[in-house]
Structure formats: structure tokens, C-alpha cells
N, C-alpha and C positions, 0 to 999 in steps of 0.2 A: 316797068317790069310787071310779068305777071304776078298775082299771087297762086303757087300750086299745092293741092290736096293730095295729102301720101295717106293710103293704108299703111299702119304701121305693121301691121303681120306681113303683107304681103309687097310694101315698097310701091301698089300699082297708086298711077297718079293723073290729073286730071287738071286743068285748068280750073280753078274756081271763080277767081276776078283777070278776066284778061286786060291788058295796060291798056288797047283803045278804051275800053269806058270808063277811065282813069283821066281823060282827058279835058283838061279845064274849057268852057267855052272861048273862045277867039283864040285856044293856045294850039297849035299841032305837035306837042310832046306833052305825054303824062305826065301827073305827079312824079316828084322825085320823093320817093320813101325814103325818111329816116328813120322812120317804126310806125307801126299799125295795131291795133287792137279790134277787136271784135265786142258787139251787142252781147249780153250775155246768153242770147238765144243762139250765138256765134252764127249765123248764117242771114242774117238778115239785114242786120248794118254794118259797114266798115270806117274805122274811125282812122282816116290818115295824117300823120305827122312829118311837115316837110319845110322847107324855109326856114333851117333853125339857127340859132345864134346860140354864141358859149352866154352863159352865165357863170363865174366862178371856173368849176372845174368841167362841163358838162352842158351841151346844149339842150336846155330844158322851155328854153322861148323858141317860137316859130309859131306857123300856121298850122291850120288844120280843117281839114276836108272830111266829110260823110259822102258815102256812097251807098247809096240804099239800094240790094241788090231786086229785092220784089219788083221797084219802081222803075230801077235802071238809070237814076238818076243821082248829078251827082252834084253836090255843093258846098261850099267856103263856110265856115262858123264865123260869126264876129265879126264878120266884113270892114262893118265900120269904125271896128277899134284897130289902132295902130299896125303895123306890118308886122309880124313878127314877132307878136307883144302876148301870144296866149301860151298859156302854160297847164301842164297838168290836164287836159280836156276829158273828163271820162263821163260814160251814159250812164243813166239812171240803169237800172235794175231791167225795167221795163223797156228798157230803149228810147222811151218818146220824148226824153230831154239830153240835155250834157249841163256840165255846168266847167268854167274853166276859168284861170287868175289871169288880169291882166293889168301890167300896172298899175301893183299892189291890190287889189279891187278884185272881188268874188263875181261874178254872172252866170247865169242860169238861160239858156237858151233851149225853147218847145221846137221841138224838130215838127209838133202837126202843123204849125203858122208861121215856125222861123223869127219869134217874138222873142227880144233879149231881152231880159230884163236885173237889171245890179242889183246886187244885193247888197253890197259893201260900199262906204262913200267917203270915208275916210282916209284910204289907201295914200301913203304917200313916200318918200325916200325912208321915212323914218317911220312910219304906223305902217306895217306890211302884213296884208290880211291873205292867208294862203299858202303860203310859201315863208321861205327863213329868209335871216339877215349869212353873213360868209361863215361866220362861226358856228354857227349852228349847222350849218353844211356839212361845215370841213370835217369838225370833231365827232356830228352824233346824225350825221347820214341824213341829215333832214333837206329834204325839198319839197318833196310835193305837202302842201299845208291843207289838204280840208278832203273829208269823205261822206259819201252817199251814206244812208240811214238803209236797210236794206229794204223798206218801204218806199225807199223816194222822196220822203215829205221834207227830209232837215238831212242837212248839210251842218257835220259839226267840222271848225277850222280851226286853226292858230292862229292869234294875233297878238306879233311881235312891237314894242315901243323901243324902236332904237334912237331916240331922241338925245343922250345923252350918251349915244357909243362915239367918241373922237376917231376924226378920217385920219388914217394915215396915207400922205401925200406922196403915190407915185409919181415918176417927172419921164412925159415922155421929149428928147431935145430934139429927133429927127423929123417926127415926120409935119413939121412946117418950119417956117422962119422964124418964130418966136417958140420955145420951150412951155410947156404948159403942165399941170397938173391934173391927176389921176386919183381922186377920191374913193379911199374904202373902209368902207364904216368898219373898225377892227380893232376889239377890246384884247389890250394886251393884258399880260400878268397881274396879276392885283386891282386890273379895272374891274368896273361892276358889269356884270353882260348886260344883256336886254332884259326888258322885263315883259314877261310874255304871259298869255293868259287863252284860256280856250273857249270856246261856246258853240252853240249851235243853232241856227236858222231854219225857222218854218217857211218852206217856199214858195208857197202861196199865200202869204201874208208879205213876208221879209223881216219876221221881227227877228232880232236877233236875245238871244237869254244868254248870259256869261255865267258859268260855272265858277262859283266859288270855293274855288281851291284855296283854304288857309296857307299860310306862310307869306313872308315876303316874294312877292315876284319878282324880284329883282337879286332875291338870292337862292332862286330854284330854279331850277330847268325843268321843262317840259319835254321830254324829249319823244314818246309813243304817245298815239293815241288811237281807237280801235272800235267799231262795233262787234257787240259779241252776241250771237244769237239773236232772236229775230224779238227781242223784247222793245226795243229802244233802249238800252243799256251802254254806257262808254265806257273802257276799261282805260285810264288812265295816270301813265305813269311821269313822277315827279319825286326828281333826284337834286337833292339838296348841293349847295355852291361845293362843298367839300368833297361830292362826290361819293361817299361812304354810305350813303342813304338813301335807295328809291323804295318809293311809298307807293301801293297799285291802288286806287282809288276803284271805286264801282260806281257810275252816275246814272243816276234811272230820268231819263226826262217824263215819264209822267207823275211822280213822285218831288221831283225834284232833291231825292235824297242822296248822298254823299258817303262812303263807306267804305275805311282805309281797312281793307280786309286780309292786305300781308304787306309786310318791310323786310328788304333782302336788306343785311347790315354788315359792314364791314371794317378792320379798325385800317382798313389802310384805304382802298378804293374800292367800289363795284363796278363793273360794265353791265352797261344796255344794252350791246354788243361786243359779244366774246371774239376779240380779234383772231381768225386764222387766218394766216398770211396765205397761207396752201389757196382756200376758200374765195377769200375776198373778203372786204368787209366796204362797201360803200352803198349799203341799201337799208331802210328801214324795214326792220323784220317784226312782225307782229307778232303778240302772245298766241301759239296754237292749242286750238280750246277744241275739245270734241265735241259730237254733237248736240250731246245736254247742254250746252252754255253753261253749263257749271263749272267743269274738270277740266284742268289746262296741264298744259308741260311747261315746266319751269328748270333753267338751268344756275346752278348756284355752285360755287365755290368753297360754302361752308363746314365740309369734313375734310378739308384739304385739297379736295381732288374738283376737275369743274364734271359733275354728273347731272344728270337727265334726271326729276323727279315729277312723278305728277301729285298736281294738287286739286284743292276744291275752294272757290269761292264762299261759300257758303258754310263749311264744316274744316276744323281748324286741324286737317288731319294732310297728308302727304304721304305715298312710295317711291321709293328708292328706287329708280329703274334699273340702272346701272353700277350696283355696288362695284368694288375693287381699285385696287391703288392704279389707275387711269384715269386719265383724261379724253370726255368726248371732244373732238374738233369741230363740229358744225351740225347744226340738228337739219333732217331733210326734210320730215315728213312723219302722219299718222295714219297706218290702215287700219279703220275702226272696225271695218268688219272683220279684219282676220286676226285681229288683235295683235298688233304689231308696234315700232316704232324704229324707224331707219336715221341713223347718224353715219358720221364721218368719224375714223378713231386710229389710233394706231397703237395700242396697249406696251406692244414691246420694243418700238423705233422710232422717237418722235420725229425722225429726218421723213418718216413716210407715213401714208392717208388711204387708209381704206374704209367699203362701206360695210356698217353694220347694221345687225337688228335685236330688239329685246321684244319680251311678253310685256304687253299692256298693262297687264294685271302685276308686276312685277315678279313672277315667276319664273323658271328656266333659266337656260344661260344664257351667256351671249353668244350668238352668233355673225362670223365672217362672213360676207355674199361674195366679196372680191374672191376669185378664183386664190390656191397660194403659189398659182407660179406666175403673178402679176405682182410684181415688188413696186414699189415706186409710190410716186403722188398717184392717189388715182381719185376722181371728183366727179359727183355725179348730178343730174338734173332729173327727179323722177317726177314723170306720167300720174296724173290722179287718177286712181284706182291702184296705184305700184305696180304695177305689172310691167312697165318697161322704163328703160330709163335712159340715161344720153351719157354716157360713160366719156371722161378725157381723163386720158393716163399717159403718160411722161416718167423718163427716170436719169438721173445723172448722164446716163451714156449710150437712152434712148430716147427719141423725140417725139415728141408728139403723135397720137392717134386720137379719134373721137368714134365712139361706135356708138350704135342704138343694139341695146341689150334688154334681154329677158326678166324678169324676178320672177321669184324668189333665189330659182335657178339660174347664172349666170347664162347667159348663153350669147353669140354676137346675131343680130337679126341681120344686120349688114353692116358696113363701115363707111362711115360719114368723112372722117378725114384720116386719108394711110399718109398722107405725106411721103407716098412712094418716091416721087424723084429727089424731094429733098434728102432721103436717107440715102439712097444710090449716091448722090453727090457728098454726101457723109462718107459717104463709105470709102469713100474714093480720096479722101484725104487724109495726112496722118494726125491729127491732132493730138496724140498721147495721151499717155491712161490718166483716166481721172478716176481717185479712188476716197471711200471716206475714211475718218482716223477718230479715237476720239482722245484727247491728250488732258492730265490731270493736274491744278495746279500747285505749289505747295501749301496750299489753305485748304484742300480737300476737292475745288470744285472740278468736276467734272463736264468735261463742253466737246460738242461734236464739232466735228469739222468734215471738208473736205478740201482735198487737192486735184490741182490739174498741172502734171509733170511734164516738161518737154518733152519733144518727139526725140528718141533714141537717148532717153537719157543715162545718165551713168552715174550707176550709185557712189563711185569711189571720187566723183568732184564733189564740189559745193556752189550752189546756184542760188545766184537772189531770189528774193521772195517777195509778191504783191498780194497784200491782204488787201480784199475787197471787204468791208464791214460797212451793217446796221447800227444794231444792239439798243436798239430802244422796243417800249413794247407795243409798237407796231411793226415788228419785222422781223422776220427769221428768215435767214437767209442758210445755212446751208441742210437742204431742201435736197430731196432724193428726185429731182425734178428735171428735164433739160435745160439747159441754160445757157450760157451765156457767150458768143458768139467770139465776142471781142477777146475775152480770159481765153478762148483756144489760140485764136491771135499773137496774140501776147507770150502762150506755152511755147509757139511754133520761134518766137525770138529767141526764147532761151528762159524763162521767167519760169519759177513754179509758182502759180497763182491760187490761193486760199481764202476761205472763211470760214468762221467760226462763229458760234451762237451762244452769247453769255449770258448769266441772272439778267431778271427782266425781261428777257424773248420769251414774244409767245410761244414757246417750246412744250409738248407736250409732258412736262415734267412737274406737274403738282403747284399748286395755290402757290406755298413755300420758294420757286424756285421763279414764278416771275413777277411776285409780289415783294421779295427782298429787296427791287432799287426803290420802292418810297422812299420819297424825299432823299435821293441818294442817286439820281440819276447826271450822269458826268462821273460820278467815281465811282460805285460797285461797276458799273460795264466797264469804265476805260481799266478797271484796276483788272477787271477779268481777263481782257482780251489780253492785256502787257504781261501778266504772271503766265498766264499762257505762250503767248510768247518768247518768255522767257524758257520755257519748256523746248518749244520748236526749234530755236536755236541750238539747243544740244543734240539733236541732231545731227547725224554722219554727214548729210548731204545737204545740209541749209551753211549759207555763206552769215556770219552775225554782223556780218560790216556792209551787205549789202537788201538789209528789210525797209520796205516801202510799204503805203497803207495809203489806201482812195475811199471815199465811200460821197454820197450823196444823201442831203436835206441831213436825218439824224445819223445818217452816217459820215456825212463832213462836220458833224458835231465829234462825232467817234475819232473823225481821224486831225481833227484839232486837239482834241483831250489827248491823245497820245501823243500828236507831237511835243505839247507843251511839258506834260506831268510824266514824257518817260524819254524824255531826249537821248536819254544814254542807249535805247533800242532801235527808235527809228529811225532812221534816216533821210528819209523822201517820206511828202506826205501829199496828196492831192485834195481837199475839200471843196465839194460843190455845194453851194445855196446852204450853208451852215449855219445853223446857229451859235452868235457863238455870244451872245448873251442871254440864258433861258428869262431872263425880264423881256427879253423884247418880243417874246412868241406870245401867242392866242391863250387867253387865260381858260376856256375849257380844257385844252390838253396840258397847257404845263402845274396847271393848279390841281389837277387830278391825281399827278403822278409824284408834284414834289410840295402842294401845299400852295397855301396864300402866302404872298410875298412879307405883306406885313405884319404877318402873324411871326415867321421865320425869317428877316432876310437873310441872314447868315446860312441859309440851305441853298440860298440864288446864288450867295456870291460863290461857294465851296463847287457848286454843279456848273459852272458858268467855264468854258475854256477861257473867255479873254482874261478873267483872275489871272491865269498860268501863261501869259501869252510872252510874259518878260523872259523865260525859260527857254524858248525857242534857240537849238540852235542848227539842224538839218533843212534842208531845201521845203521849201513850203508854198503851193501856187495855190491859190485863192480864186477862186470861181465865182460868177451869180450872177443871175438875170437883175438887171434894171428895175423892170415890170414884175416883179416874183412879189404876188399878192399873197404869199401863204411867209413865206421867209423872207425878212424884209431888207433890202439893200445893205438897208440902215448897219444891219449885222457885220455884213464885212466891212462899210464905210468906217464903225467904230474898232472894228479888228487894226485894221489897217492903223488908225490913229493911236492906236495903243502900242503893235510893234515896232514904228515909227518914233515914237515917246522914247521905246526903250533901244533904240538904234540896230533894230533887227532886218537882216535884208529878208525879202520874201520876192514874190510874184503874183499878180494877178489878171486876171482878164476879166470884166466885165461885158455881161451882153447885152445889150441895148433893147428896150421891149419887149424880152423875155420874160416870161413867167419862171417858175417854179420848174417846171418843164421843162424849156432852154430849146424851143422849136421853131417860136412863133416867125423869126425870122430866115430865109432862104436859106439855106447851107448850115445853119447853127448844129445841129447833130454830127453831119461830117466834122466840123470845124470842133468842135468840142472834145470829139473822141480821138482827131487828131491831135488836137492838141496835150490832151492826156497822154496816150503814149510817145509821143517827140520828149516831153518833158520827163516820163518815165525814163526811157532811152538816155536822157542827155546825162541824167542825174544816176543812175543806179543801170549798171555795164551789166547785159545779157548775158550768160551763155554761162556754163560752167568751168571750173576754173580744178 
């Protein structure tokens, strides 16, 4: 493929690397790109990423190629290290090196001489220099493990000892004649994580210096780490096992001095990252610091609401950027010279995302950029300098677009993606109104939802009803967003399909509203969604003898907890890749949210569906990948063993080499969603009545 150069004012464009000089010696096809970067003189080297293999969640191993446009010439990094084994490859500042991990192990390659040289030698399953072990991935977005000094000279990394994290043993049975196992280093509930530790490497020496961070390593996380300003300075942050504690360390390597200069403190949990489901949340986001290296933007929780303040390393003082009872959703960016700051926010509807901006100085108000006759999600990628930005906006019951727009002033430059004919083909079909509601329980709470009503429906029947549910706090689902293909599907049978977003969603509703499930997750959400429920049911036009409830990962936790603890409502319940013992998941996420096991068990057992599994008594099919390295078989193997115990019929289908996912093998996707609705069908009679 080519790579091509747009003006962005004017859209005109140009070949910059055409694919023939793309093309490996003895191969007659170019590189296959699966991402590129640029020198940071960006025109002078091109850094290619191709050959890649998953790791975890995410193909982060493969190869990687320079093409040096000055010279015309193009070449392989690390030849002689394994196929497919380098990771992370990024250049020096200067361009004239890289340095990239490979099997566990740091390298440093001079692009003048094409000389490799390691830096790391310890590298192995268990001492992993560069990069994380699964948990640290999964829970706190870490992968790439080490960064340039903005000098070039040191290379500060992470280096993890999972020596004492226990494998838990996938089995894969097909694919030979004997059955084998599938090792993943993977600290559940109550285990101790890795013990991990940071330093930094002179690179033309190799000496390595480890930063002595006090505490136990083995019961702190590392989870940032950062050059700031062009001092040799590290900004690094370390968040205590409980989670309620990260400490922002400042480390001067010429100094060698150490200096915990603020603690975000919290009685229940903190985030490193403030989940918006709208957003995303699977990258490692750095402290953004202007350009004194002093003053940073810092988001905190601490007056109730999550607000924008800036602070100062150096003097024990901070402003407010964004006073008012809100919630920012995603910080985007700082325009230092126009004194600005652009977030994500939605003040009066947390179902939708728009962009805003505040005065630097904390002054003025806030202001809207999103246009106000653009309702919906709307999420934006800006342009360094702000001046333009990559707009994607979607709503309930419109699809997707993606434009390239102006700032300050919206304006569209052109449109990147209309999804013209998918909307004509929308258009063209009835799929019935989908409208949001929000219903109150008799405990006071209040929760949004939305519905998707069959095509021609009629208010004077009553029609089953398929709640699709999350409710934990990585997930809000109903979202002013386009959605969901199969729920119109499903409308079109006769179903009015729903969800709703209870305590504990990241819902744009205050500290208060989704810091309430500590230690209380499995009952404040199942208790929310079932009193609501209970709501919906009174209802003119909801059938009470015919509610059904599906949800995936913490949502087939959701819809375990309801089938077990409120039998008397549901009916039908579908759970995929569940957990349904919170002991048996990844102790950074579930120790965050409900505590260490041993300090409480009695929070594991109370939160845990299989506790409530003898209660069972409507239809229940049981879902999960084989292979599912994040939710472990183990979960519904022990599900199963417990309904069984108590002589409960149920159903299940397992998939074989499946992950978490449920793709890996040919057809699984078709077969999965078939098999959901067949089972919905069989069990709970469509149409109105």
C-alpha cells in the first residue's frame, strides 16, 4: 500500500512512500502494514510494523522494517533475533537508533552501522524487561515497558518478577491426538501480583540504575511512567495493593533524588485511568504537563465530581478548571498558547459526550464546541496545535459518521466516513422506534435506560422483554450511541429489547453514584437492575411472565446474579464467559473494586453468583470459551458443579479454543448469536399478546 500526504485545509494529496519501495529484497510484494510511525523529523525515516502475532489481547510481536526515504533504502531491525519476537520498536529523538523488546530482553540498534546491541540479559518467562505480565495488561493498560530519555542517552523500563505468579492451565483437546496444556501466568483474588520495579539504562555504557521506590514491591503497582521536560526527570506513579493510594514520585537521574510530591487518596478506590466506556479505555495515558515541566493537569474525584485541576510539582498549590456538579469524560488535550483545555463531557445527559473547553488560568466558563444540534456520542481525535480535529459521532437511531472539523469553530472540512449506503440500507428497513426512558426504583435510584420496540407495535398488548446488561465499572451500556444490529433483529421477532445502567457504571453521575458498589459488587448492581425491573413490569405493555436477561463477561455475571437472587422475575437468562466466582478472576480488578479476599471473605462469598446458584429456577444456558485467558472455564466448570449438587437443570455450550472473545474458531460468531436467539425463541414466545 501506499502511504499518502493530505493537506488538511485543502484535502489535496500526494504519494509520500509509494509500496514499490516498500518492497523486501528477493520478495515481489511489499510490506504488509499493520501500523507505521515516523522519525520525529517525520519525513525522513519510516518505522514499519508487519508479521504480527496476538499477545494477550492485541498484536503487539512481529517485525519491523525502516525505510530511509533520503537514501531510498529499506531494511529489517533485529534480523537475527527470532520471527516475530520484537515489540514496541520506537527511534531515538534523533532518528539514528531504535531500541525494541524481544523475548523479555531490551536492544538498542544504531541505524549508522546497523550494530545491535542488548541491554538486558535476564529476560525470561518470569523476569520480563519491557513489556508486562497478562494482569498488568488487562487491568491497568500496560504494554509497551520502556521509553527514550528525550536526549537519547537512557532508556528508563519496567521490570517485572513474576516468579511466584501460579499458571493457570488452559487445555487445548483438538488440535492433535493427545490433549495438552496452555500456561498463563495469572494472579487471581487474593494472590500477590508481580513484583515489579523501574530503572533506567545509559546506552552507551549499558549500565542499568534501579530506582528505589520504598514499599513493598510486591504490594504496589507501577502502573505510569513518564519523561517530563527535557531535565532527565521521571514522573512516576505507584498505587498501593488496595488501590486507594497512588503516590506521584519525581526522580531526577542526575541527582538521584526521589520526591513523593502529591497522593491522590481515596476511602474506597482510585483510577490511573478514568474509565469512559464512550472513550475507550485500553492505552496508557500520560500525565500532561505544559511546557515549564512544572504544571500538569491532573484529574481527581475528590469534591465528588471527577474534575480537571491543574497543578504544580514544585509548589503545593492547584486550580479548579472545571468547577460544577459534572463530570469530565476524557481529557483530550492542552493549547498553551491560546490558553485552553479540551475534554469530553456531557453536564446534563450522561447517556451522551460532547467536546469542551475551559481557560487555562481557571477563569471564564465552560464552553460547548460540539455544534447543539449534534445530540449523541460524539468523540473526538485533535490535531496538535487544536485547530482541527477527527470528529466520530453516532446516536441511538443514527449511525455512524467520522469528519475532519475545524476548532475553535466547528465546522466540517470534509467527511471521512458518511456510511451513505449503510444508512439508505437503514433506511430501507423497519426496525422500530428505539427511544430512551429513565425509570425510578423504590429506594430512590434513578437509572437510564433505553428501549427498542417492535416494528408496528401496539401499545394495548404486552410483549416480552430481553434485557441486555453490563453493570459493572467498566461499562455503561445504554449509551446515546448506534448500536446494536442483532437487539433490532430480535425487535423485528416481536421482543422489546432494553438496558439499563445501575450504581457502579461509569455513568456520568458523580464520585457517589459509581463508587457506591465497593465491596458490594453482585448486589448493589443485581439489586438495582431487579428493583427496576420491577418497575418495568408495571407497565401497560411489558408481559411479567415473559422477562429474559443476556449479558457477556460482567454482564453474564449480571445475568447470573439475577437469575439466581431474583427468580421470582426472570425467566430466561443467557450468560456468556461469566464469572461466577469473583475468587476466581485477576486480583487487580476484583481487589480494587471489592477488596482483598482475606482481609473480607465474606464480601467474595455475598458478591459471588455461584453462593445463590441453588435458587435457580427459569431456563439458564451457560456459555464460554475453553481458551478464555481473561474468564476462566474454571468459572462455569464450578457453576455447573454447584447446579448439579443442587439438582438444577440448565444448559450449556462450551467453545473449544476460544478466548474471551469466542472467535478464534471458523463460524463461532455466527454460531454463538445463533444460538442465543434459538434459545431465546424456544424459551420466552415473541410477539405480543
Amino acid at each position: 500500500m501506499n502511504i499518502i500526504k493530505y493537506v488538511t485545509k485543502t484535502g489535496k494529496k500526494e504519494i509520500l512512500v509509494d509500496a514499490k519501495n516498500l518492497i523486501p529484497q528477493g520478495s515481489d510484494k511489499p510490506l504488509r502494514m499493520s501500523n507505521y510511525s515516523w522519525s520525529d523529523d517525520e519525513l525522513t525515516k519510516l518505522l514499519i510494523f508487519t508479521n504480527t502475532k496476538r499477545v494477550w489481547r492485541a498484536n503487539t510481536r512481529g517485525d519491523y522494517w525502516v525505510y530511509d526515504l533520503e537514501k531510498d533504502t529499506l531494511y529489517q531491525l533485529g534480523k537475527e533475533l527470532p520471527e516475530s519476537s520484537l515489540m514496541f520498536t520506537k527511534f531515538t529523538p534523533d532518528g539514528n537508533k531504535v531500541a525494541f523488546v524481544s523475548n523479555h530482553n531490551i536492544y538498542v540498534q544504531d541505524l549508522t552501522n546497523m550494530e545491535v546491541m542488548q541491554l538486558t540479559f535476564d529476560g525470561t518467562e518470569d523476569i520480563i524487561n519491557g513489556t508486562f505480565d497478562w494482569v498488568y495488561e488487562e487491568e491497568l493498560s500496560c504494554r509497551d515497558g520502556f521509553r527514550w530519555s528525550t536526549d537519547g542517552k537512557h532508556i528508563a523500563f519496567w521490570q517485572l518478577d513474576a516468579s511466584d505468579i501460579k499458571d493457570y492451565l488452559m487445555i487445548n483437546y483438538t488440535d492433535s491426538l493427545y490433549s495438552y496444556t496452555i500456561p498463563v501466568q495469572y494472579p487471581k483474588a487474593g494472590e500477590s501480583p508481580s513484583s515489579a520495579k523501574v530503572g533506567h539504562i545509559e546506552v552507551s555504557s549499558g549500565k542499568i540504575h534501579w530506582i528505589g521506590i520504598p514499599g513493598d514491591s510486591r504490594n504496589n503497582y507501577l502502573p505510569r511512567m513518564q519523561w517530563i521536560g527535557d531535565k532527565n526527570q521521571l514522573l512516576i506513579q505507584q498505587l498501593n495493593r488496595h488501590q486507594n493510594r497512588n503516590k506521584l514520585w519525581l526522580y531526577d537521574l542526575k541527582s538521584d533524588d526521589l520526591n513523593n510530591f502529591y497522593t491522590e487518596q481515596d476511602s474506597t478506590w482510585v483510577d490511573i485511568d478514568y474509565p469512559d466506556i464512550a472513550q475507550g479505555h485500553w492505552k496508557m495515558k500520560d500525565v500532561p504537563f505544559l511546557k515549564n515541566g512544572d504544571e500538569y493537569i491532573w484529574t481527581s474525584e475528590k469534591d465528588g465530581w471527577r474534575h480537571l485541576y491543574k497543578k504544580s510539582v514544585s509548589k503545593d498549590e492547584e486550580i479548579l478548571l472545571t468547577p460544577g456538579d459534572y463530570d469530565i469524560a476524557s481529557f483530550y488535550g492542552i493549547d498553551e498558547k491560546k490558553g485552553y483545555v479540551y475534554f469530553n463531557a456531557s453536564p446534563d445527559n450522561s447517556t451522551q459526550r460532547y467536546l469542551y473547553r475551559v481557560n487555562l488560568d481557571g477563569t471564564g466558563d465552560l464552553t460547548r464546541l460540539t455544534p447543539d444540534d449534534k445530540s449523541g456520542v460524539n468523540l473526538y481525535n485533535l490535531a496538535p496545535g487544536m485547530q482541527f480535529a477527527v470528529e466520530t459521532s453516532s446516536a441511538l437511531t443514527r449511525p455512524k459518521t467520522v469528519d475532519l472539523i475545524t476548532l475553535p469553530k466547528v465546522k466540517i472540512v470534509r467527511s471521512l466516513v458518511e456510511n451513505k449506503k449503510f444508512k439508505e440500507k437503514i433506511a430501507g428497513i423497519n426496525l422500530g422506534a428505539a427511544e430512551f426512558f429513565t425509570v425510578k426504583t423504590d429506594d430512590g435510584i434513578e437509572m437510564d435506560g433505553y428501549m427498542i420496540k417492535p416494528p408496528g407495535f401496539d401499545p394495548t398488548k404486552i410483549y416480552p422483554v430481553l434485557f441486555d446488561l453490563y453493570g459493572e465499572p467498566w461499562g455503561q451500556t445504554a449509551k446515546d450511541s448506534w448500536g446494536n444490529l442483532w437487539h433490532h433483529m430480535l425487535a423485528q421477532k416481536g421482543y422489546i429489547v432494553m438496558t439499563m445502567d445501575n450504581r457502579g457504571t461509569p455513568c456520568l453521575k458523580g464520585r457517589e453514584w459509581r463508587k457506591s458498589i465497593y465491596k458490594k459488587i453482585g448486589i448493589v448492581n443485581s439489586q438495582d437492575q431487579a428493583m427496576a425491573t420491577k418497575e418495568i413490569i408495571k407497565w401497560d405493555f411489558v408481559d411479567p411472565d415473559r422477562i429474559a436477561v443476556w449479558g457477556w463477561s460482567g454482564g453474564g455475571s449480571m445475568t447470573l446474579n439475577l437469575m439466581f437472587r431474583y427468580p421470582e422475575i426472570y425467566n430466561t437468562g443467557m450468560a456468556v464467559a461469566a464469572v461466577s466466582d469473583i475468587r476466581y478472576y485477576d486480583n487487580i480488578y476484583q481487589e480494587r473494586y471489592t477488596g482483598i479476599p482475606q482481609e473480607n471473605p465474606k464480601v467474595y462469598d455475598e458478591g459471588s453468583p455461584i453462593t445463590f446458584a441453588k435458587n435457580l429456577e427459569g431456563n439458564l444456558l451457560i456459555i464460554h470459551g475453553i481458551a478464555d485467558d481473561n474468564v476462566h472455564y474454571q468459572n462455569a466448570e464450578a457453576l455447573i458443579l454447584e447446579l448439579i449438587k443442587n439438582n438444577k437443570q440448565f444448559d450449556v455450550m462450551p467453545y473449544p479454543n476460544c478466548s474471551h472473545s469466542i472467535y478464534e474458531i471458523p463460524g463461532a460468531r455466527l454460531h454463538l448469536f445463533t444460538l442465543l436467539t434459538n434459545y431465546l425463541m424456544e424459551h420466552i414466545e415473541a410477539g405480543g399478546k
